[in-house]
PDBQT receptor file of N, H, CA, C and O in Angstrom, charges set to zero:
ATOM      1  N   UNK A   1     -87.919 -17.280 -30.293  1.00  0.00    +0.000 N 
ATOM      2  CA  UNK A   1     -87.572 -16.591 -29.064  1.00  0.00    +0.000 C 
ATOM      3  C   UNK A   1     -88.548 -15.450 -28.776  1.00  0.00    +0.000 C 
ATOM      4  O   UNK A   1     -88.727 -15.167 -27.591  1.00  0.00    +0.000 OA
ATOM      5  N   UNK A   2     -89.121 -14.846 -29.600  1.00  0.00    +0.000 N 
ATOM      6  H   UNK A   2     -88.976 -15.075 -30.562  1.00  0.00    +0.000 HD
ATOM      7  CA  UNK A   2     -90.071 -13.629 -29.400  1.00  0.00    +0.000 C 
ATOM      8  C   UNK A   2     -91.751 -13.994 -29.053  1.00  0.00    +0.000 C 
ATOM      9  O   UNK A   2     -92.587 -13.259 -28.526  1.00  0.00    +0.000 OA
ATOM     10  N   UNK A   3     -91.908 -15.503 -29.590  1.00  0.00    +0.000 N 
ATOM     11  H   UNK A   3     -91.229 -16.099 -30.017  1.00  0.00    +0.000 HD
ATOM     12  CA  UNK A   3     -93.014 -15.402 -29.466  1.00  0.00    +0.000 C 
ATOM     13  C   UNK A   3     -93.523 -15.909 -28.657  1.00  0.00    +0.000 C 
ATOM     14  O   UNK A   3     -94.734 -16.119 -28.717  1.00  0.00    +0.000 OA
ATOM     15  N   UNK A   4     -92.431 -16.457 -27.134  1.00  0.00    +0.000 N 
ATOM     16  H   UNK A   4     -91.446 -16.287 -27.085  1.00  0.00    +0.000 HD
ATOM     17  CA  UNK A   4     -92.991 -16.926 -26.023  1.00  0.00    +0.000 C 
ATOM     18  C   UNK A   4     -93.316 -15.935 -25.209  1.00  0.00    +0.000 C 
ATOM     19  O   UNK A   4     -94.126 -16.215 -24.325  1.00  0.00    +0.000 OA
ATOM     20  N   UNK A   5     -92.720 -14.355 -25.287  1.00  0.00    +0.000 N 
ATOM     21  H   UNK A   5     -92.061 -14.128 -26.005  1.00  0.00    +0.000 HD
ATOM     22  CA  UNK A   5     -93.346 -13.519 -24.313  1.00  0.00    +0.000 C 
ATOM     23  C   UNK A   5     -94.133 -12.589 -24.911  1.00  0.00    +0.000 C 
ATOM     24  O   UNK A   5     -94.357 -11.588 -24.231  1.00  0.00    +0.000 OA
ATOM     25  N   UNK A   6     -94.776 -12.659 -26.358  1.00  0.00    +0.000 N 
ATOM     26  H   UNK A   6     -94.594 -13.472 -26.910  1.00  0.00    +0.000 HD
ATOM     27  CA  UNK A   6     -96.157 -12.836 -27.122  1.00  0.00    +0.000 C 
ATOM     28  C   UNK A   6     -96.741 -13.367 -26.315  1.00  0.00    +0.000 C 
ATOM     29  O   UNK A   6     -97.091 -12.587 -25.429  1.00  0.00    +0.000 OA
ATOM     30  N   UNK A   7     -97.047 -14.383 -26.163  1.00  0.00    +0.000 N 
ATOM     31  H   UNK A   7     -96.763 -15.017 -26.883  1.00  0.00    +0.000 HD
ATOM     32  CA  UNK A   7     -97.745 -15.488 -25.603  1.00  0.00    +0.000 C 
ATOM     33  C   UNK A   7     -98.403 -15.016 -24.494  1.00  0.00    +0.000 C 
ATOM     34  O   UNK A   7     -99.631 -15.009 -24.400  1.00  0.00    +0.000 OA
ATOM     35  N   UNK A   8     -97.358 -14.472 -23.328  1.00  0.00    +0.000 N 
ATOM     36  H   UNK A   8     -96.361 -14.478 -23.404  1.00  0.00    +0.000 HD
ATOM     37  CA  UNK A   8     -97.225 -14.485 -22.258  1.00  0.00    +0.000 C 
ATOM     38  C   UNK A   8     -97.881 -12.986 -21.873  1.00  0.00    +0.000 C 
ATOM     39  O   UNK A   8     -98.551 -12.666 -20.891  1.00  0.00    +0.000 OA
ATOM     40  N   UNK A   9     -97.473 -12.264 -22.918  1.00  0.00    +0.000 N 
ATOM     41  H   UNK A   9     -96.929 -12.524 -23.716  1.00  0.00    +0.000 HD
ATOM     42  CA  UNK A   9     -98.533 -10.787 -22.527  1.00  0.00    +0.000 C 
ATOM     43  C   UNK A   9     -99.515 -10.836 -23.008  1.00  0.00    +0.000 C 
ATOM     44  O   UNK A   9    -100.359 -10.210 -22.366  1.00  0.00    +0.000 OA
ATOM     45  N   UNK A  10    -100.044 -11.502 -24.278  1.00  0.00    +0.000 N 
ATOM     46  H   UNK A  10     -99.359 -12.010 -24.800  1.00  0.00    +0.000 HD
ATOM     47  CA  UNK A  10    -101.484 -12.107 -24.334  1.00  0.00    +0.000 C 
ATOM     48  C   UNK A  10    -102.819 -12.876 -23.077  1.00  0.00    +0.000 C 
ATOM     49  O   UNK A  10    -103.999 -12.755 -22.749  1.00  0.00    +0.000 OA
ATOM     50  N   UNK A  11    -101.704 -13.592 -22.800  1.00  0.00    +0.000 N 
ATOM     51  H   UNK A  11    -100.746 -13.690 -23.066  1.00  0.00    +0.000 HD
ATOM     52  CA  UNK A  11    -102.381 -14.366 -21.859  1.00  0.00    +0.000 C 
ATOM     53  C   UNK A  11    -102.724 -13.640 -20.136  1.00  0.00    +0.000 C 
ATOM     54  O   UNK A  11    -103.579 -14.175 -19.431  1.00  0.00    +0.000 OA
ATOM     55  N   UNK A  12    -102.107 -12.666 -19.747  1.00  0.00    +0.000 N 
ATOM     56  H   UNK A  12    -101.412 -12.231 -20.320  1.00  0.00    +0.000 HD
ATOM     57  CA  UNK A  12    -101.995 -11.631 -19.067  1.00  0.00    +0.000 C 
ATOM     58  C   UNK A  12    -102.845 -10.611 -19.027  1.00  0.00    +0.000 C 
ATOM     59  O   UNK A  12    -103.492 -10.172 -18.076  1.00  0.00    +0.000 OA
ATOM     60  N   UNK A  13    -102.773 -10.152 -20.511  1.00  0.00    +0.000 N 
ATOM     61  H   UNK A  13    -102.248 -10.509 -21.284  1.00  0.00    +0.000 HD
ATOM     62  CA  UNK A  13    -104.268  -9.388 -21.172  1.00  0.00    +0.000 C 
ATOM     63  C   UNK A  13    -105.498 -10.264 -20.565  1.00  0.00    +0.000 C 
ATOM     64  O   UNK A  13    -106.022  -9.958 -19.494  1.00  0.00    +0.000 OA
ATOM     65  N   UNK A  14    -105.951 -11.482 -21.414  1.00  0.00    +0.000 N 
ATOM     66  H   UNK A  14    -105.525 -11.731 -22.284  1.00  0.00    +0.000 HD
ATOM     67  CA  UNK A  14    -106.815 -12.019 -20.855  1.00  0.00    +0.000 C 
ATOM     68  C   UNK A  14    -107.132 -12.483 -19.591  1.00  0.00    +0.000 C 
ATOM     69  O   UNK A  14    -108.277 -12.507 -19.138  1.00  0.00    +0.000 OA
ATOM     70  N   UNK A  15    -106.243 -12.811 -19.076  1.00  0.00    +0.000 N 
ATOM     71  H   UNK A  15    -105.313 -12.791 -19.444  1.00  0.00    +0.000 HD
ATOM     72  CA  UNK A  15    -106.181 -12.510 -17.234  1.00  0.00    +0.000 C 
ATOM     73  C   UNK A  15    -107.128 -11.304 -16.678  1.00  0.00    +0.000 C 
ATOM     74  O   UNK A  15    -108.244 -11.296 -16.159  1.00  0.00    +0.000 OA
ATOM     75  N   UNK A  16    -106.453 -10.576 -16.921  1.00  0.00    +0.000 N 
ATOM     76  H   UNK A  16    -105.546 -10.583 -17.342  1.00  0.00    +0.000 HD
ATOM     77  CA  UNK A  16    -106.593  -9.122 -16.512  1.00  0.00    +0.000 C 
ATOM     78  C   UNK A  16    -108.496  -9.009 -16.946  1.00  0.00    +0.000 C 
ATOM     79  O   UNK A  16    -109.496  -9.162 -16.245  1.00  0.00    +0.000 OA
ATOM     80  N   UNK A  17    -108.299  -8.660 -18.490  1.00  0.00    +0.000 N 
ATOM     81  H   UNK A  17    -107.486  -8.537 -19.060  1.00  0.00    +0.000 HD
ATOM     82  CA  UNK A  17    -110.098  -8.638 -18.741  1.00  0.00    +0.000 C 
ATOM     83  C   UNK A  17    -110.699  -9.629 -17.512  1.00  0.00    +0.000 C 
ATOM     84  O   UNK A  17    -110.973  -9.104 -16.432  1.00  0.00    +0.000 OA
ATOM     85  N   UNK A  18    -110.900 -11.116 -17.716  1.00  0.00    +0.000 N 
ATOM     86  H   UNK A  18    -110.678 -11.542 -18.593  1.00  0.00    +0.000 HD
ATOM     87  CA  UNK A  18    -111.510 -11.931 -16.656  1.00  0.00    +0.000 C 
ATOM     88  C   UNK A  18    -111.382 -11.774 -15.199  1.00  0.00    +0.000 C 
ATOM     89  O   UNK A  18    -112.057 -12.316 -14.324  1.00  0.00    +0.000 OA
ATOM     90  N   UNK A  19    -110.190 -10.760 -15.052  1.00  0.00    +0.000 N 
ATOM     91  H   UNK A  19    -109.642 -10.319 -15.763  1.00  0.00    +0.000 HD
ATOM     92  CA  UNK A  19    -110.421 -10.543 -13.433  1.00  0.00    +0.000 C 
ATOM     93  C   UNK A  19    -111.516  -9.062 -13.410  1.00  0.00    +0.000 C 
ATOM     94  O   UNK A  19    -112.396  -9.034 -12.551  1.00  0.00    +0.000 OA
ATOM     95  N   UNK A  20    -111.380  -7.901 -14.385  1.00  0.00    +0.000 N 
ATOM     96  H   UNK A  20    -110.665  -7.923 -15.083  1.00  0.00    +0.000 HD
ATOM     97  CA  UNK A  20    -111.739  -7.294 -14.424  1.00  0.00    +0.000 C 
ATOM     98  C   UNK A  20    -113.401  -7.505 -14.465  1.00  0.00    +0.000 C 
ATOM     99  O   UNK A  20    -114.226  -6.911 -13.770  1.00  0.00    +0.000 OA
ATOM    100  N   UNK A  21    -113.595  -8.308 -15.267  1.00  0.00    +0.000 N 
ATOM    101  H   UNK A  21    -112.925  -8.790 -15.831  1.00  0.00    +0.000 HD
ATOM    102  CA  UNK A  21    -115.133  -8.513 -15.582  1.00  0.00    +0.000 C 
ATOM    103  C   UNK A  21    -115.581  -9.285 -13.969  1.00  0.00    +0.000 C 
ATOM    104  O   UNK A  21    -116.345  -8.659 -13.235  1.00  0.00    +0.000 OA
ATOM    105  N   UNK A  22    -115.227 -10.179 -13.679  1.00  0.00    +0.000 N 
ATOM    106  H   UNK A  22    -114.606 -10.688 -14.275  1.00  0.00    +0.000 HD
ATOM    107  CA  UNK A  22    -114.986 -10.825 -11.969  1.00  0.00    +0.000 C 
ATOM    108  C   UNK A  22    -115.597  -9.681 -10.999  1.00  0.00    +0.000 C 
ATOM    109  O   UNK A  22    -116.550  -9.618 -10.223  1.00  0.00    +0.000 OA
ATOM    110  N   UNK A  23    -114.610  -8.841 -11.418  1.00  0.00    +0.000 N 
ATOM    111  H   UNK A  23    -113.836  -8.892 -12.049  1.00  0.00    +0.000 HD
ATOM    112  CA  UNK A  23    -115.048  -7.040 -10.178  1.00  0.00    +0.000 C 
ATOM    113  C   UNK A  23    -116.057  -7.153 -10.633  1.00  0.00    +0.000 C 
ATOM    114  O   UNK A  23    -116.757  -7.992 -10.065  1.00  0.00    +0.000 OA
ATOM    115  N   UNK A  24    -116.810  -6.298 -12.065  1.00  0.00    +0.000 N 
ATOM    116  H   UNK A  24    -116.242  -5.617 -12.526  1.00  0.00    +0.000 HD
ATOM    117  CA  UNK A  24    -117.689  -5.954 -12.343  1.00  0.00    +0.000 C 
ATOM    118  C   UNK A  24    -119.070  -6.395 -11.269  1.00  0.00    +0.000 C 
ATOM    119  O   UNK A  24    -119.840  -5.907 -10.442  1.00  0.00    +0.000 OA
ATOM    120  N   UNK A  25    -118.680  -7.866 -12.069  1.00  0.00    +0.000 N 
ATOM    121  H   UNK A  25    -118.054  -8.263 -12.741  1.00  0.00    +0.000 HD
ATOM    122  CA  UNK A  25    -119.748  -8.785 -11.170  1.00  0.00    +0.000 C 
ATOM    123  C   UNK A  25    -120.189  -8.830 -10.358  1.00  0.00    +0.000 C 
ATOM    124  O   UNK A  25    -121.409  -8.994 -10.352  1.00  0.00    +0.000 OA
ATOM    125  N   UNK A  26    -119.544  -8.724  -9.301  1.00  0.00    +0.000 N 
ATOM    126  H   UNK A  26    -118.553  -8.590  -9.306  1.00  0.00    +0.000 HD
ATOM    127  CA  UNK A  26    -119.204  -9.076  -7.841  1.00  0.00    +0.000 C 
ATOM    128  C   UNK A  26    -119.616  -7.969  -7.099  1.00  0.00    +0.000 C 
ATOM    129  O   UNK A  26    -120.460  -8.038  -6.205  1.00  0.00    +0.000 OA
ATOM    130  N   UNK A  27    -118.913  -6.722  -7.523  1.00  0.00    +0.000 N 
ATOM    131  H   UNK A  27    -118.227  -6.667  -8.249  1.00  0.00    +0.000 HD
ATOM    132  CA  UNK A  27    -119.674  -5.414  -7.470  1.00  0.00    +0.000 C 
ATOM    133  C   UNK A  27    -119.886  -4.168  -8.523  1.00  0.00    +0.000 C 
ATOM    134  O   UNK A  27    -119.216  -3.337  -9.137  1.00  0.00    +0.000 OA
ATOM    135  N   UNK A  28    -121.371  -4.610  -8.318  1.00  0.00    +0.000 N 
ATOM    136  H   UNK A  28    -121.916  -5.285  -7.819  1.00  0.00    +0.000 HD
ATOM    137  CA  UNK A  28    -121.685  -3.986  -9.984  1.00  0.00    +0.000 C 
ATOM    138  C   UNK A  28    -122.157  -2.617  -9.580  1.00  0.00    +0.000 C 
ATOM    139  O   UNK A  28    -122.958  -2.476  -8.657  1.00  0.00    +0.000 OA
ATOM    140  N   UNK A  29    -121.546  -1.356 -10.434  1.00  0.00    +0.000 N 
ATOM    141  H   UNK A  29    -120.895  -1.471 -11.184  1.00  0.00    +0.000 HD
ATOM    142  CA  UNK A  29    -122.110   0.225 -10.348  1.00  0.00    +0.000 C 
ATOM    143  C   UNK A  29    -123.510   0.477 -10.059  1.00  0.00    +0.000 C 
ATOM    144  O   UNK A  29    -124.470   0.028 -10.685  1.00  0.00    +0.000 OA
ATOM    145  N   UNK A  30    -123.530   1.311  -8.956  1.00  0.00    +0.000 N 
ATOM    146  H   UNK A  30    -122.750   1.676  -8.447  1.00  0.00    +0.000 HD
ATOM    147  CA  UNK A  30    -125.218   1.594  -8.878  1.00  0.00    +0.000 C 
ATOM    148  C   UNK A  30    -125.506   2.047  -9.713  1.00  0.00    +0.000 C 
ATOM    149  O   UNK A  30    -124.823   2.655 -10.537  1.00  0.00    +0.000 OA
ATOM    150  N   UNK A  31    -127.099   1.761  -9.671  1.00  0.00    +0.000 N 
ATOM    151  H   UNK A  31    -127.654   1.268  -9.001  1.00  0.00    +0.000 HD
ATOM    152  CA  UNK A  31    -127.708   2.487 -10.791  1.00  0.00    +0.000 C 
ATOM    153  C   UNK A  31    -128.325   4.335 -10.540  1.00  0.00    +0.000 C 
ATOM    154  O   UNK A  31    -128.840   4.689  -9.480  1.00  0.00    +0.000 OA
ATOM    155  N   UNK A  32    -128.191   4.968 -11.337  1.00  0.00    +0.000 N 
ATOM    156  H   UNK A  32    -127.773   4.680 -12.199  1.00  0.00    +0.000 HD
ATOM    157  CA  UNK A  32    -128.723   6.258 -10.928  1.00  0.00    +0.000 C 
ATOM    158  C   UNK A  32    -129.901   6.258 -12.065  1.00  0.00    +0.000 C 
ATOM    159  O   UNK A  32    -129.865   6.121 -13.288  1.00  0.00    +0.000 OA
ATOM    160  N   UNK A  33    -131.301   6.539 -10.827  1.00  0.00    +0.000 N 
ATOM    161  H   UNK A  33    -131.331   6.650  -9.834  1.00  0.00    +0.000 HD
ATOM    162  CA  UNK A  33    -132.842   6.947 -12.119  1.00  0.00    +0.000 C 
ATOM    163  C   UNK A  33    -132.793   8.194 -12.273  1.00  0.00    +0.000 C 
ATOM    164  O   UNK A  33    -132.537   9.202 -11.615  1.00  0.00    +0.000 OA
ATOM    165  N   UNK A  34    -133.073   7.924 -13.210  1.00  0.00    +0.000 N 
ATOM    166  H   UNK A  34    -133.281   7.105 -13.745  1.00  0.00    +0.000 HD
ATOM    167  CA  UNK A  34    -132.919   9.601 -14.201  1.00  0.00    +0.000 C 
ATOM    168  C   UNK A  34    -134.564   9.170 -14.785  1.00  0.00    +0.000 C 
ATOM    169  O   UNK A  34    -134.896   8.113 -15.322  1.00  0.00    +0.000 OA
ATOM    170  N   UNK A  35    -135.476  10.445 -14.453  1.00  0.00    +0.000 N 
ATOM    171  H   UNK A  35    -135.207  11.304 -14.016  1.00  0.00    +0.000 HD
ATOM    172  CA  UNK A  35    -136.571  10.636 -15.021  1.00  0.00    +0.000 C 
ATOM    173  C   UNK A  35    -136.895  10.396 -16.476  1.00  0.00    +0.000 C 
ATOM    174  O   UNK A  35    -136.482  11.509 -16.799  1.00  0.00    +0.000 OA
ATOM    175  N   UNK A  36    -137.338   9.810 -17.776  1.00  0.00    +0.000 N 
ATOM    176  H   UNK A  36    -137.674   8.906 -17.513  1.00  0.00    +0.000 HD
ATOM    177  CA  UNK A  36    -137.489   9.856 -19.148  1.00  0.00    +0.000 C 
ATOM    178  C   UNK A  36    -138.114  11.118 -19.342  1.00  0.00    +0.000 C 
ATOM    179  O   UNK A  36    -138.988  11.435 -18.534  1.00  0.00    +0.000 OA
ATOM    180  N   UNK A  37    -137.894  11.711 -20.048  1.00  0.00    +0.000 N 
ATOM    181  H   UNK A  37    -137.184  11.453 -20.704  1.00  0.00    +0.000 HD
ATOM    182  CA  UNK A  37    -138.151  12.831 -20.911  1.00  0.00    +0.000 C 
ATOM    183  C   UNK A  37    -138.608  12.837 -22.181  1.00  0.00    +0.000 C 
ATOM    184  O   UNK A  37    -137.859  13.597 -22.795  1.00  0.00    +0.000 OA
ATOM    185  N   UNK A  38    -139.431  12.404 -22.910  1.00  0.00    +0.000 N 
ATOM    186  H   UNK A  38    -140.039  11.788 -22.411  1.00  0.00    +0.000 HD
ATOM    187  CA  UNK A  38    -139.705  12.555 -24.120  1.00  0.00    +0.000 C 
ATOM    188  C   UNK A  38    -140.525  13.705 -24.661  1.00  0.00    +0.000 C 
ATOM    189  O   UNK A  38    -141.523  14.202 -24.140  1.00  0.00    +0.000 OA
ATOM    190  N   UNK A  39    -139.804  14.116 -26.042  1.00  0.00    +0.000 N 
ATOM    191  H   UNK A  39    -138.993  13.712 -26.465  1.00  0.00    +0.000 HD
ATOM    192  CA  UNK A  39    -139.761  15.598 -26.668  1.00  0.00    +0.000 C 
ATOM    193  C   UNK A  39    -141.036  15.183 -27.381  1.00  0.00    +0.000 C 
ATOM    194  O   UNK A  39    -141.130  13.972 -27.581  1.00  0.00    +0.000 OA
ATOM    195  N   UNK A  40    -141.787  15.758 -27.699  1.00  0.00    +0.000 N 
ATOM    196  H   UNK A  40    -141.710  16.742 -27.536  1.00  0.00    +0.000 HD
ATOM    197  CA  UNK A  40    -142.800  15.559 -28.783  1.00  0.00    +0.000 C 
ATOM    198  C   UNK A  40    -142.772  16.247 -29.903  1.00  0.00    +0.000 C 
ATOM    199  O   UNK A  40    -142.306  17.385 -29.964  1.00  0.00    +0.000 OA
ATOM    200  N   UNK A  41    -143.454  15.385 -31.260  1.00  0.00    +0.000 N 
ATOM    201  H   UNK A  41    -143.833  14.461 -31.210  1.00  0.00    +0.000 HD
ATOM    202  CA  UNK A  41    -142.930  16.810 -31.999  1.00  0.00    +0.000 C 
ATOM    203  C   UNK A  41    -144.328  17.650 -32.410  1.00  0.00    +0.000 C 
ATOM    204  O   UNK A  41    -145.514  17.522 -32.104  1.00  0.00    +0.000 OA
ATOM    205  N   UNK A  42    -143.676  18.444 -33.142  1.00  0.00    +0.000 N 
ATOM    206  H   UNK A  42    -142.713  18.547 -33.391  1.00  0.00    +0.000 HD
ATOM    207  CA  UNK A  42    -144.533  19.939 -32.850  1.00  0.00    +0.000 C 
ATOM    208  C   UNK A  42    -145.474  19.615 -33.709  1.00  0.00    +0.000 C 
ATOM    209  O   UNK A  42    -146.523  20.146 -33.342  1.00  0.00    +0.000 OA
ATOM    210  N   UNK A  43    -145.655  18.838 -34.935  1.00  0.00    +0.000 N 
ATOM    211  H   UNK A  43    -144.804  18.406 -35.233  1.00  0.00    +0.000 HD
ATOM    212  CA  UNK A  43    -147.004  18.576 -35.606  1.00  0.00    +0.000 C 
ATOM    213  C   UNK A  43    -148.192  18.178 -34.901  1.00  0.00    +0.000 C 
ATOM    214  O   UNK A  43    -149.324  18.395 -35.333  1.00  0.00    +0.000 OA
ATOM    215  N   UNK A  44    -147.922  17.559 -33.749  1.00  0.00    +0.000 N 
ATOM    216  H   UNK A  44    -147.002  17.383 -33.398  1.00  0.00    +0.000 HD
ATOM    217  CA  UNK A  44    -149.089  17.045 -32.490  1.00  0.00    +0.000 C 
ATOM    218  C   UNK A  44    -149.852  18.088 -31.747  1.00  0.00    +0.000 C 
ATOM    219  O   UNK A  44    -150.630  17.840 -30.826  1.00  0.00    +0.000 OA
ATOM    220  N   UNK A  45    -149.495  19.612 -32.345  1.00  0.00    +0.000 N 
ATOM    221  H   UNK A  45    -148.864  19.814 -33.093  1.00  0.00    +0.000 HD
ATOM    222  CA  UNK A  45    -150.000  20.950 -31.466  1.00  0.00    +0.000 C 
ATOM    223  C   UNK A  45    -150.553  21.502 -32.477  1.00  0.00    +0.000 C 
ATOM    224  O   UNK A  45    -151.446  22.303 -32.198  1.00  0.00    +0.000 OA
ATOM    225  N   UNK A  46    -150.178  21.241 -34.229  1.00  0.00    +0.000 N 
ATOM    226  H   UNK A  46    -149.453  20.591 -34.455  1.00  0.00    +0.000 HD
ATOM    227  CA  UNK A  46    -150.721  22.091 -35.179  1.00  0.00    +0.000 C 
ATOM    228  C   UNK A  46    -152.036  21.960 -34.904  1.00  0.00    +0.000 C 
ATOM    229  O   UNK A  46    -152.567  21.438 -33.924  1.00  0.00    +0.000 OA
ATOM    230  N   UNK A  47    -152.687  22.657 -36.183  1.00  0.00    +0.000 N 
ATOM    231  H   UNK A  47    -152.255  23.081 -36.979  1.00  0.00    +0.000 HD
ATOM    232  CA  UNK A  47    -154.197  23.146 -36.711  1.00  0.00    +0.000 C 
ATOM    233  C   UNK A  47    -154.417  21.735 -37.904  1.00  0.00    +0.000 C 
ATOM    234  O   UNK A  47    -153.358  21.152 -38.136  1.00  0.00    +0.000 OA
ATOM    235  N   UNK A  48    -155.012  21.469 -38.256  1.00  0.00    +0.000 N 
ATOM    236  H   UNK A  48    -155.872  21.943 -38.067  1.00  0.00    +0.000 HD
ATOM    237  CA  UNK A  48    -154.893  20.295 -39.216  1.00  0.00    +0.000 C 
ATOM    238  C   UNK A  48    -156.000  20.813 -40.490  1.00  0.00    +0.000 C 
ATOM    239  O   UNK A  48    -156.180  20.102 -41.478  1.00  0.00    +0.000 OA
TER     240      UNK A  48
């Protein structure tokens, strides 16, 4: 008796993800460019 509405909120779950991923898809988040920045390190300025 318990494990047909197991079942049933499982299968709901996975519903849900596959509709969710569906959105994603369909309309996917813009992208925002963000400049790269790379730090250098400080041995590249020493005296050698």
């Amino acid at each position: 008796m318990f494990r047909r509405p197991l079942l049933l909120l499982v299968l709901i779950l996975i519903l849900a993800a596959l509709g969710g991923l569906l959105v994603l898809g369909a309309f996917p988040p813009p992208v925002s460019q963000q400049p790269v920045e790379r730090v250098l390190p400080n041995e590249r300025f020493g005296t050698r």
